[in-house]
Backbone as a ProteinNet text record, in pm:
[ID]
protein_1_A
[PRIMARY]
XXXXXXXXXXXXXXXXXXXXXXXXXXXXXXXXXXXXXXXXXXXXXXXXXXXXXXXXXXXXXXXXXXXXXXXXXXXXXXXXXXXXXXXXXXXXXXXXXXXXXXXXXXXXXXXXXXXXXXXXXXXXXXXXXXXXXXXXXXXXXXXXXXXXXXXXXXXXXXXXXXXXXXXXXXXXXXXXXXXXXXXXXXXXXXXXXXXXXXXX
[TERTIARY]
12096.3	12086.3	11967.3	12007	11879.7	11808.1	11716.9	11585.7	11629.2	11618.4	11617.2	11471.7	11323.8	11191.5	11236.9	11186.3	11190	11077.2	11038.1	10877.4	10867.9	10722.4	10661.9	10691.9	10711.7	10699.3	10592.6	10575.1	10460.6	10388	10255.2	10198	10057	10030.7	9888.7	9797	9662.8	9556.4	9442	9323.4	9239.8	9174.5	9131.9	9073.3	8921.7	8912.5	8781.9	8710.3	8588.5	8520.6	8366.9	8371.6	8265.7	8151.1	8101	7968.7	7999.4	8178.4	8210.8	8221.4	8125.2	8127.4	8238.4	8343	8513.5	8550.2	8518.8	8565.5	8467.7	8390.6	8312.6	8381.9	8439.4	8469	8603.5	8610.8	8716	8822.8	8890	9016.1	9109.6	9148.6	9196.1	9370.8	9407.4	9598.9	9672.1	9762.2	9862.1	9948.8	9923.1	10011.9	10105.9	10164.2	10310.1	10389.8	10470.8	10542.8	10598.6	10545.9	10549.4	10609	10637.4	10643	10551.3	10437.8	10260.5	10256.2	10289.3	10268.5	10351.4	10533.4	10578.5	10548.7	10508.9	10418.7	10290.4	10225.8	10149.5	10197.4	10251.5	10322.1	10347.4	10431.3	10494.8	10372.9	10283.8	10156.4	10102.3	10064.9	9999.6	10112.7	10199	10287.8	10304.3	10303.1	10242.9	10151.9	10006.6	9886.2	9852.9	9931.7	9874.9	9983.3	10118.5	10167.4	10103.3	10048.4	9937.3	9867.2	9798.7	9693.2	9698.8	9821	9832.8	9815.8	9836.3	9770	9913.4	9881	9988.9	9982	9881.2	9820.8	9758.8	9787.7	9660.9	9656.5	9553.2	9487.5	9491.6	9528	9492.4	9327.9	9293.9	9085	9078	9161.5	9110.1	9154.5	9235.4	9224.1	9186	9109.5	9007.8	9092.9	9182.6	9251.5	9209.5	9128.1	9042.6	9208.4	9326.3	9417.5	9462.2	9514.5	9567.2	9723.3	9701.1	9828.3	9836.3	9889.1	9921.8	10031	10011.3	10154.6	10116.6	10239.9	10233.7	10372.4	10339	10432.1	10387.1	10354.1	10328	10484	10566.4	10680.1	10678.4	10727.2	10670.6	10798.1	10756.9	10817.2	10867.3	10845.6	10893.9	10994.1	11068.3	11207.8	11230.2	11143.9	11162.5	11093.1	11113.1	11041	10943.2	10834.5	10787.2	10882.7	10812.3	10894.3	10886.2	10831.1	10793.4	10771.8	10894.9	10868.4	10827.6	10710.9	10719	10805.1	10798.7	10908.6	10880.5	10741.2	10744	10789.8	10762.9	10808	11026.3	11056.8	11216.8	11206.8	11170.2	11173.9	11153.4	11038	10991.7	11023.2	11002.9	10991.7	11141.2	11270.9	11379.5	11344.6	11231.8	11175.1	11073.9	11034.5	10896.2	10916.5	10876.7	10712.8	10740.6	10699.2	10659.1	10508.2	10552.6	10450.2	10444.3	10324.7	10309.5	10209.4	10267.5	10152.4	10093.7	10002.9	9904.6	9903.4	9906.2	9889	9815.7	9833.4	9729.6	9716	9643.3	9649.4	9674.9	9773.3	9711.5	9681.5	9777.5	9741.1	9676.1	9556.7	9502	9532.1	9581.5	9580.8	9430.8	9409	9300.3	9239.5	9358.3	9336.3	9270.6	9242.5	9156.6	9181.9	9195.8	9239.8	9119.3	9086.1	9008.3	9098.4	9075.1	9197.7	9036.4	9101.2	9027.8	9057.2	9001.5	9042.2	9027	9048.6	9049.1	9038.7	9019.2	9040	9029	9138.9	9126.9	9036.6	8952.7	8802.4	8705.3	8721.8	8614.9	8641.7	8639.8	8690.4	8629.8	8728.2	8730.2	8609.6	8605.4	8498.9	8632	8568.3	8634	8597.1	8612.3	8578.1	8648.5	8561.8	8706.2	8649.1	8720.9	8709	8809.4	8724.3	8814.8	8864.9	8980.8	9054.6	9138.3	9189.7	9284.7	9401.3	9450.8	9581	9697.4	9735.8	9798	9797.8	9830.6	9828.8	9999.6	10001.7	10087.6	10048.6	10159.5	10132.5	10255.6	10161.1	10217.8	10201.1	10329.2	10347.6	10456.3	10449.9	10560.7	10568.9	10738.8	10767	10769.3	10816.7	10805.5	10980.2	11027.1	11154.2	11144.8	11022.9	10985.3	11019.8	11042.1	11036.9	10919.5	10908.2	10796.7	10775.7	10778.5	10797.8	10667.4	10682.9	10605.2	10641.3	10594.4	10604	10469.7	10524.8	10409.1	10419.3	10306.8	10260.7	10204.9	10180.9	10132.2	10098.1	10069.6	10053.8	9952.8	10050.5	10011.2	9996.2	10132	10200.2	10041.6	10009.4	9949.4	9782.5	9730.7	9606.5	9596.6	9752.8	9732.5	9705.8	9790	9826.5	9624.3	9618.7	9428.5	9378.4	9367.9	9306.2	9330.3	9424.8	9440.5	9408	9443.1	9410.8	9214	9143.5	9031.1	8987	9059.2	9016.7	9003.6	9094.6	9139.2	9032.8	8892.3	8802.1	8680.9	8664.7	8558.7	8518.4	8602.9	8587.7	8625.9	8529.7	8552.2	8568.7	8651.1	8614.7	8509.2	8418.1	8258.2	8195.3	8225.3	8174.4	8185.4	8307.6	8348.9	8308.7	8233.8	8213.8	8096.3	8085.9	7943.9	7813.8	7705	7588.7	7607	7634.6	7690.1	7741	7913.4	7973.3	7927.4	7866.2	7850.5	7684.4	7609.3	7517.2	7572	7709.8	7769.5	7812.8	7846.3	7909.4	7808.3	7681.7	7575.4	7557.5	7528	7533.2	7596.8	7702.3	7855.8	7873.6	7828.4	7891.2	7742.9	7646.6	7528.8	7550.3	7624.5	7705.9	7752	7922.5	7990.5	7915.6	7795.5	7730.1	7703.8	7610.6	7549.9	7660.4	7787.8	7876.2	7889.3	7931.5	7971.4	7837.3	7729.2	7625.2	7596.4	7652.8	7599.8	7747.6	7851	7936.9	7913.3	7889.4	7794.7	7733.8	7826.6	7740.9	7613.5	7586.5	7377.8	7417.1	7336.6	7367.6	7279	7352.8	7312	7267.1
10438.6	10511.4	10456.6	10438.1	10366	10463.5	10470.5	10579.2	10548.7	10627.2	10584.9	10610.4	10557.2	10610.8	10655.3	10770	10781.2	10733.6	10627.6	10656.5	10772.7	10864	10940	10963.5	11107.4	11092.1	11090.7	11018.1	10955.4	11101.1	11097	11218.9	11157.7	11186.5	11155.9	11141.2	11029.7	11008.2	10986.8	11027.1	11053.8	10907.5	10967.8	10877	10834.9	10695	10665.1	10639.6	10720.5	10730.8	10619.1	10620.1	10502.6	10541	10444.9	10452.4	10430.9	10419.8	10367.3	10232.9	10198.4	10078.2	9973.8	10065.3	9990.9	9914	9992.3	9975.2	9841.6	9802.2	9648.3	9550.6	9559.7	9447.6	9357.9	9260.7	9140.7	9148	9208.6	9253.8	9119.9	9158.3	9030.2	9009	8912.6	8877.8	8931.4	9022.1	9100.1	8916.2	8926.3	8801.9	8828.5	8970.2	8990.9	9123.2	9153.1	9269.5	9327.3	9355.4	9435.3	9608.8	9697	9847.9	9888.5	9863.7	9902.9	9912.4	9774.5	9803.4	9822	9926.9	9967.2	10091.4	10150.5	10324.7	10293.9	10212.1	10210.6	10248.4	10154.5	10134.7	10241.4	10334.9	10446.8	10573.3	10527.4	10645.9	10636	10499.5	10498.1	10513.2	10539	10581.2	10738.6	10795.4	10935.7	10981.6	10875.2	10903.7	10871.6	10761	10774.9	10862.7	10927.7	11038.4	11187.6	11171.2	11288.2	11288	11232.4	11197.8	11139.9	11147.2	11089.4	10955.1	10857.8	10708.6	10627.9	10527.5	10482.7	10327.5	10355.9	10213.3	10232.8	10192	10226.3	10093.5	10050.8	9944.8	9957.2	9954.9	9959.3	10005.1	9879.6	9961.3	10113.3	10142.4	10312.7	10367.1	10348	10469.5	10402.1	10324.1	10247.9	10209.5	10090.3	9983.9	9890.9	9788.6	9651.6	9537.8	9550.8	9482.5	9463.1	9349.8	9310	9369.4	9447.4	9545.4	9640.9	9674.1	9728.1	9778.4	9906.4	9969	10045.4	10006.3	9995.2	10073	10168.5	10252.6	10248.6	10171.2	10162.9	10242.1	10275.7	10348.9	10457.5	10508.1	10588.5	10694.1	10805	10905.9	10852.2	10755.6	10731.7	10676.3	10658.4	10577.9	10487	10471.5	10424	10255.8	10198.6	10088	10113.4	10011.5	10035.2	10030.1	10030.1	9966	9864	9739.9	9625.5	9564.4	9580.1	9516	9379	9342.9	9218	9154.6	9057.2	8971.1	9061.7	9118.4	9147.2	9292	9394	9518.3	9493.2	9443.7	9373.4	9375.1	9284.6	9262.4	9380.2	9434.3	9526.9	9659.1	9691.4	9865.9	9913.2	9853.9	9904.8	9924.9	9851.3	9879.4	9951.3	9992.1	10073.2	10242.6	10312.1	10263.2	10126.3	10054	9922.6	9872	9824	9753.5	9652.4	9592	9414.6	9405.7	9242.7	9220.3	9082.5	9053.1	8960.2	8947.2	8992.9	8980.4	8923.6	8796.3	8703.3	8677.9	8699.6	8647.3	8523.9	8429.1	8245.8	8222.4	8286.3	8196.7	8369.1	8366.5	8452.9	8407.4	8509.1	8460.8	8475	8354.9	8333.2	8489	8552.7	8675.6	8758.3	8857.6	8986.9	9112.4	9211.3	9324.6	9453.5	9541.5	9664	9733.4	9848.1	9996.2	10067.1	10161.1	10274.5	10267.2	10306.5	10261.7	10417.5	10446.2	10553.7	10457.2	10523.5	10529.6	10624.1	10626.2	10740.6	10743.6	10614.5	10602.1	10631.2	10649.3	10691.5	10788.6	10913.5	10991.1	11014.3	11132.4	11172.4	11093.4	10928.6	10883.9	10760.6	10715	10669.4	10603	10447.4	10369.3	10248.5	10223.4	10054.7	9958.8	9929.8	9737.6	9649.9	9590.2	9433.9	9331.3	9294.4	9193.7	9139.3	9015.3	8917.5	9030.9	8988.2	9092.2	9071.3	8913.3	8897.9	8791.8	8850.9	8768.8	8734.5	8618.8	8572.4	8609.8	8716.1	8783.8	8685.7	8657.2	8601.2	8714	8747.6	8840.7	8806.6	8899.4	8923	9029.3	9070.7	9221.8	9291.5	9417.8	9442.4	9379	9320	9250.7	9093.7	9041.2	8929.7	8836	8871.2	8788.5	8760.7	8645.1	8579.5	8538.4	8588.3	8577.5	8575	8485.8	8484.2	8538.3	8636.4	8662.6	8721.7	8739.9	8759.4	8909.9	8954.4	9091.8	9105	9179.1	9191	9383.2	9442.9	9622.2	9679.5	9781.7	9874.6	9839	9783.3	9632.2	9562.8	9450.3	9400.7	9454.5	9532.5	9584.6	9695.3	9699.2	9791	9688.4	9588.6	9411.5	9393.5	9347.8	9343.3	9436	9510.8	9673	9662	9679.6	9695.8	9566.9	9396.4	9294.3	9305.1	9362.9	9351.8	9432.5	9526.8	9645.1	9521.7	9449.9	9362.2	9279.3	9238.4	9132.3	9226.3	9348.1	9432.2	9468	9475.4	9506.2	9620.8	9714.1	9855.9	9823.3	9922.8	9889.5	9926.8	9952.8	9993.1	9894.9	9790.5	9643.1	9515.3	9588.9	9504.2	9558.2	9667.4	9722.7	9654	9645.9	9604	9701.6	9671.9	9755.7	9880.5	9880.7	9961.5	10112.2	10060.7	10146.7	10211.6	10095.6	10159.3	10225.1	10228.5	10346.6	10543.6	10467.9	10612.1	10655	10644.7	10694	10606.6	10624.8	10593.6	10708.7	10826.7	10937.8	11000.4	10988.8	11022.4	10940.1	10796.1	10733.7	10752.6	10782.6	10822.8	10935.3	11000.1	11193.2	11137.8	11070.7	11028.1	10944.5	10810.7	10815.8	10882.3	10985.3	11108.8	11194.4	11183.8	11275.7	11188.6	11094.5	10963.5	10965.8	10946.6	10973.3	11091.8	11211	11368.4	11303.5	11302.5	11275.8	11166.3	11072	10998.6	11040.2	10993.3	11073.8	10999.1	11088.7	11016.6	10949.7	10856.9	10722.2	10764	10790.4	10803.4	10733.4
6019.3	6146.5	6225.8	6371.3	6451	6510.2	6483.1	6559.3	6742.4	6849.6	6951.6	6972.9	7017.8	7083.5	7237.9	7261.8	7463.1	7455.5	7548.9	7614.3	7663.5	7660.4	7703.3	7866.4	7917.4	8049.2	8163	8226.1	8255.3	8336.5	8319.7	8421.2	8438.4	8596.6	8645.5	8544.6	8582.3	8516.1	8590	8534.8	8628.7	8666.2	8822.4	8861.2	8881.6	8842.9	8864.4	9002.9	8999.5	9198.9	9180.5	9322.6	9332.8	9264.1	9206.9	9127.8	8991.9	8955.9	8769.6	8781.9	8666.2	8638.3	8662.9	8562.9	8568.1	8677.9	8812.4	8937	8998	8906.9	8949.7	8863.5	8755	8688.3	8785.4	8772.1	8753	8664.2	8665.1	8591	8508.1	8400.6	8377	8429.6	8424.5	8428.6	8339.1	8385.9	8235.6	8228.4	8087.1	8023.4	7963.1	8007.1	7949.1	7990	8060.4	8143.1	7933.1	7922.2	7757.4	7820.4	7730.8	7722.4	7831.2	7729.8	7791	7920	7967.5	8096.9	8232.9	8118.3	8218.4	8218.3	8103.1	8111	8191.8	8163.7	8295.8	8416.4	8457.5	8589.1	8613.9	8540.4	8571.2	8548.2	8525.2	8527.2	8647.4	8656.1	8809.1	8904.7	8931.6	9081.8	9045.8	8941.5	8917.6	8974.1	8970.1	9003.5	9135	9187.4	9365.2	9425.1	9409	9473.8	9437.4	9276.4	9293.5	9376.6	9403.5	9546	9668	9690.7	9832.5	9894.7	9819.2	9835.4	9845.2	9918.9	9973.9	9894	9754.4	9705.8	9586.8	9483.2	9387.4	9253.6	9224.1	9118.6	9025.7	8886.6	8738.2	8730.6	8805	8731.6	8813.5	8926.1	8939.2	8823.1	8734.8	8600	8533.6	8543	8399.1	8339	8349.7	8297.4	8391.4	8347.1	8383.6	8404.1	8458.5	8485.1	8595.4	8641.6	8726.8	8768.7	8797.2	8836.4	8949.8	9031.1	9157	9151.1	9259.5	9316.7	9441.3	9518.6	9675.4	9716.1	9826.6	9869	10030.1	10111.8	10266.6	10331.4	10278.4	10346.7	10464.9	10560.6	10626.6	10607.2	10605.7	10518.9	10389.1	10327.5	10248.5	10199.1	10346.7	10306.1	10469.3	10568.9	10701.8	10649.5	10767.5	10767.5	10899.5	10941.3	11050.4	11179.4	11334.5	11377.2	11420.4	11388.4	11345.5	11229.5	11119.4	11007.7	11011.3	10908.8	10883.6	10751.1	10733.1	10636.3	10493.8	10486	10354.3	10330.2	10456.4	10476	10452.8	10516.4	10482.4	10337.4	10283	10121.2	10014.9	10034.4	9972.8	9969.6	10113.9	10138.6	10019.7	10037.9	9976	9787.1	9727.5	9578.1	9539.3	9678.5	9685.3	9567.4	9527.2	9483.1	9433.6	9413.4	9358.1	9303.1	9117.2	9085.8	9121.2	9123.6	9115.9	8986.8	8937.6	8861.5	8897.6	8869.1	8892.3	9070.2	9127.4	9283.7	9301.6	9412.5	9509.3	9651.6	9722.5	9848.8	9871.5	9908.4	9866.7	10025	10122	10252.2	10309.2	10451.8	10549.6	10636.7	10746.5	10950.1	10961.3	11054.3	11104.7	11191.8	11241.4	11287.5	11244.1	11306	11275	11308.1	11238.4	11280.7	11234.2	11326.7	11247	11261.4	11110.8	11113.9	11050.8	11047.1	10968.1	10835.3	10713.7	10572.7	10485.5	10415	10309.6	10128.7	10055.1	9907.2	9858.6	9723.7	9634.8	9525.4	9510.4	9420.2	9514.7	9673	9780.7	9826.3	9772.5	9791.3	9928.6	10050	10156	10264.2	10217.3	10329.4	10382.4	10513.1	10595.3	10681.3	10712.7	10780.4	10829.7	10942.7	10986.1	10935.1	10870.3	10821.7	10879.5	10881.4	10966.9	10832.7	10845.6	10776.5	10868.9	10762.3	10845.4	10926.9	10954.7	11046.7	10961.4	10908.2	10793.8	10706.3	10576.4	10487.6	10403.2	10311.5	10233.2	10099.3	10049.1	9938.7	9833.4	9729.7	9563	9485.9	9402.5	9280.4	9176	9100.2	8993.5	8990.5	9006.7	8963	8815.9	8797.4	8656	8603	8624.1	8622.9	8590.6	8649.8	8573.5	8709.9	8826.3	8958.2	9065.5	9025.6	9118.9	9310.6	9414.2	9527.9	9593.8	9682.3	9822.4	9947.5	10001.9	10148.1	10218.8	10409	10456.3	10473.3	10459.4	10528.4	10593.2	10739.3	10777.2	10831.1	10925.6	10921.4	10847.8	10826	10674.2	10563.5	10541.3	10381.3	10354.7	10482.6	10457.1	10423	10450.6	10463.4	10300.4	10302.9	10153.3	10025.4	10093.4	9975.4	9927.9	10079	10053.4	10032.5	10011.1	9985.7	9821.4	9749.6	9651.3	9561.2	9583	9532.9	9522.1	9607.6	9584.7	9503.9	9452.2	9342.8	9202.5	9206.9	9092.8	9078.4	9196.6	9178.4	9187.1	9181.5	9185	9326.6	9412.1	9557.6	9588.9	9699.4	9707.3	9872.8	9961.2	10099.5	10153.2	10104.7	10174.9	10156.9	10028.7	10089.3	10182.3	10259.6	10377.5	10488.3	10506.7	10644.9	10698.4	10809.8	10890.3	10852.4	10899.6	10888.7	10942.3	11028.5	11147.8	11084	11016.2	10974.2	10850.3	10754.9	10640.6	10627.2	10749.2	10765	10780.2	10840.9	10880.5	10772.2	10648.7	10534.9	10423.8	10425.8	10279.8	10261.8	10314.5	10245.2	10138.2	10200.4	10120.9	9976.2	9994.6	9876	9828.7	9854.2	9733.5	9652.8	9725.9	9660.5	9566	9567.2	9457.9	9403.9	9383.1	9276.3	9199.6	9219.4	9191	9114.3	9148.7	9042.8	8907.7	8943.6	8879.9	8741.5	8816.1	8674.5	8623	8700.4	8574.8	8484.6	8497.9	8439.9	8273.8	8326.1	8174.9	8095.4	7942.8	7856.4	7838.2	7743.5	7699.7	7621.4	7579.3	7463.9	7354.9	7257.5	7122.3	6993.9
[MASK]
++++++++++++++++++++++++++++++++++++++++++++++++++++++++++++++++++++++++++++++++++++++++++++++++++++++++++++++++++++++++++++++++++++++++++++++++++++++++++++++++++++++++++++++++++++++++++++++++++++++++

């Protein structure tokens, strides 16, 4: 008689806020779409519709991996009304993991939006990035594609790939902006270390 296993059903995991270590490291390359890291997968799209995120990284729940999932959808099932090539491709697999995500090509362009994170909690600022980029991935299916993003797509693509190299968006802001919200991210330090245990 063959045992059948269910995987576990996946439920939110907490998240890590600015000032955890985790959230500085350089994450390494998943070298293998294994089980592991489709319960992942399926934890984290648990965990950014728990919270409202239209984006979320492996190192926000303290998994140091190169993994992403992206939902830029508007209600959830629209496209913009200006899709770009990658909004076409994508939006219809959304939530969607990626693994190993890369930026390879940037538009010389520039765009400011306003930015959020769910490791920054309730602070908010404009950062300027390219306007668009050429996103490289692999799905959890084992398919490798290039396309461009540009919008929402694209700003979530960079938003989330920099979680993967130890990048928060408060290190892209000007002097300017990120005087207006040092308060705030000295708070979530400050939680971040009562939280640590003592070393024994």
């Amino acid at each position: 008689m063959v045992e059948i296993i269910t995987p576990p059903q996946p439920a939110p995991l907490r998240l890590r806020i600015w000032g955890d270590l985790v959230l500085r490291k350089k994450a390494k390359p998943v070298a293998a779409i294994t089980a592991e890291i489709r319960q992942l997968a399926a934890e984290m799209v648990e965990t950014m519709y728990t919270h409202h995120g239209v984006g979320l990284a492996a190192p926000q729940i303290g998994r140091s991996l190169r993994l992403i999932i992206i939902d830029t959808r508007i209600g959830r099932d629209l496209l913009p009304p200006d899709p770009s090539p990658g909004d076409i491709l994508l939006a219809p697999r959304m939530p969607l993991p990626l693994v190993n995500p890369e930026v390879i090509r940037a538009s010389k362009a520039l765009e400011t939006c306003s930015e959020g994170c769910l490791s920054v909690t309730k602070v908010y600022a404009d950062v300027t990035r390219p306007a668009a980029v050429v996103l490289r991935a692999t799905t959890l299916e084992g398919e490798t594609f290039e396309v461009e993003c540009d919008g929402l797509l694209g700003r979530c693509v960079q938003h989330e790939i920099d979680h993967l190299d130890g990048i928060l968006f408060p290190d892209r802001l000007s002097r300017e902006e990120l005087r207006k919200v040092e308060t705030e991210l000295a708070g979530l330090e400050k939680t971040v270390k009562r939280r640590r245990p003592r070393p024994t």
